[in-house]
N, C-alpha and C positions, 0 to 999 in steps of 0.2 A: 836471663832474659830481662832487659829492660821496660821498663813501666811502658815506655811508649809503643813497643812492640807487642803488648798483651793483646791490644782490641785487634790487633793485625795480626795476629795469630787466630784470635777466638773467630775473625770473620773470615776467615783461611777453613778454617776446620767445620762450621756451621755451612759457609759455601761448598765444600766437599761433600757434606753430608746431604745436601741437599740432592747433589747429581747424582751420588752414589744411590739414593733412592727411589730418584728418577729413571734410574739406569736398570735398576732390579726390579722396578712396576715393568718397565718396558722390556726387557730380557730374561727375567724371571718370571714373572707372571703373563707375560704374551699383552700386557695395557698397550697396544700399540698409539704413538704418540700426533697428536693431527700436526697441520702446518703451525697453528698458532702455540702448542706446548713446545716443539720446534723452538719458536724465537724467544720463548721464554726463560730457557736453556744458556740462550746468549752471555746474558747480565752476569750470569755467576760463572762463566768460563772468565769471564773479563776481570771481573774483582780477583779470581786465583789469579790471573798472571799479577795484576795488579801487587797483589799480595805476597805472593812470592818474591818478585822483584823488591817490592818494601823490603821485608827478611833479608833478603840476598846482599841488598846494597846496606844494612846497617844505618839506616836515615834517622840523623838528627830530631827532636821535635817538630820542629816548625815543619818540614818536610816531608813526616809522617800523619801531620794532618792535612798537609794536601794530597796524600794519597788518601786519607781517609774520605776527607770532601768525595775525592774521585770515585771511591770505592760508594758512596751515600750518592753520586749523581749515578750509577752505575743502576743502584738499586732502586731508586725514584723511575729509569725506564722501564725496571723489571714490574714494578709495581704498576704503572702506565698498562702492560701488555697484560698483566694478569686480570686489568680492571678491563679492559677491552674482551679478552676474552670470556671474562665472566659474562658481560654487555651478552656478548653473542650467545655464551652459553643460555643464558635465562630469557633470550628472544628481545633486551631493551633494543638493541638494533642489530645492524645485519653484518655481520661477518664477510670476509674475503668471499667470492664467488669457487673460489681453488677449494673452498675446507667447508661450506656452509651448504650443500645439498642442491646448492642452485644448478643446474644443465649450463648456463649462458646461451646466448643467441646462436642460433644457427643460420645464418644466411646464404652458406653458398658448400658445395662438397668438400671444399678444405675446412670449413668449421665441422659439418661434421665429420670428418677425417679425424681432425685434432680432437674431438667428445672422442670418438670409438677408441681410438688409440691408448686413451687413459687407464689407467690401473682404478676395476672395478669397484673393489674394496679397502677407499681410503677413509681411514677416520675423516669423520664429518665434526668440524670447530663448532657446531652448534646444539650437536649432543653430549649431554654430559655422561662417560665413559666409567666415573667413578666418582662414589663421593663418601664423606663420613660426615655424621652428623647434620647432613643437609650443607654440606660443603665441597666443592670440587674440588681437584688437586689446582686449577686455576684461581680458586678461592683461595685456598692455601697457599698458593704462592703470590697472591696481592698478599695478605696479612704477613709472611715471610718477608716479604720485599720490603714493606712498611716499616716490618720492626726493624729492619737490618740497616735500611736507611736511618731513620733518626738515633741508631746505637752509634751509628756509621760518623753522622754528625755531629753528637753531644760528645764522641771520641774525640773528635776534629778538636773540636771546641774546647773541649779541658786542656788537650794540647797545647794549644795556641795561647790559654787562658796563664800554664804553668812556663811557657817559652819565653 
């Protein structure tokens, strides 16, 4: 394996591990996941294709840090949604009406048509469902997002620096 393929490996394998535990709180333990853990899921499916496709195609230097770049803006939005959900988790503001406890307006029999319809027991985005340490898994996955981003960038960077 080439030098340039390391960080695109190591953010290959760190992004799997992260789903594969995502996957086994939510299917192994019953953590059922609200809308907002949902879109958090995104970032790291993106960076694996990303990643793979890096690996697959065999890319040069210079070309491996612009999947890097890609793979560090990938994770700059993962980081974004986990800092929003943390927001909602700790009440700084208000979360999606879908995930956040709110009913919405009801104004006419189709609104409440559309409330009764819903499925009773949805995780709520604005209770926190688990935590370690005083930390959510949406805490966890801003400080995951963070580090993964600037590994993601300073990767880019050495590349471009040794190109």
């Amino acid at each position: 394996m080439t030098r340039a393929r390391d960080p695109i490996f190591l953010i290959l394998m760190v992004s799997i591990a992260i789903l594969v535990t995502v996957f086994t709180s939510q299917y192994g333990f019953g953590l059922r996941p609200c809308e907002l853990c949902l879109f958090q899921r995104v970032p790291y499916g993106v960076v694996i294709f990303l990643t793979l496709l890096g690996l697959g195609l065999r890319l040069d230097a210079k070309k491996s840090a612009l999947l890097l770049g890609l793979c560090s803006l990938a994770f700059v939005v993962g980081a974004g949604l986990g800092l929003y959900h943390t927001g909602v988790e700790q009440h700084w503001w208000a979360g999606p009406t879908s995930c956040s406890g709110g009913l919405g307006t009801v104004h006419s029999v189709e609104d409440l048509a559309a409330l009764l319809s819903k499925p009773i027991n949805i995780p709520q985005c604005d209770k926190i469902a688990w935590s370690l340490f005083g930390i959510s898994m949406a805490g966890y996955n801003l400080l995951a997002s963070i580090a993964l981003a600037v590994f993601s960038a300073l990767s880019a960077r050495r590349l471009m620096e040794r190109a």
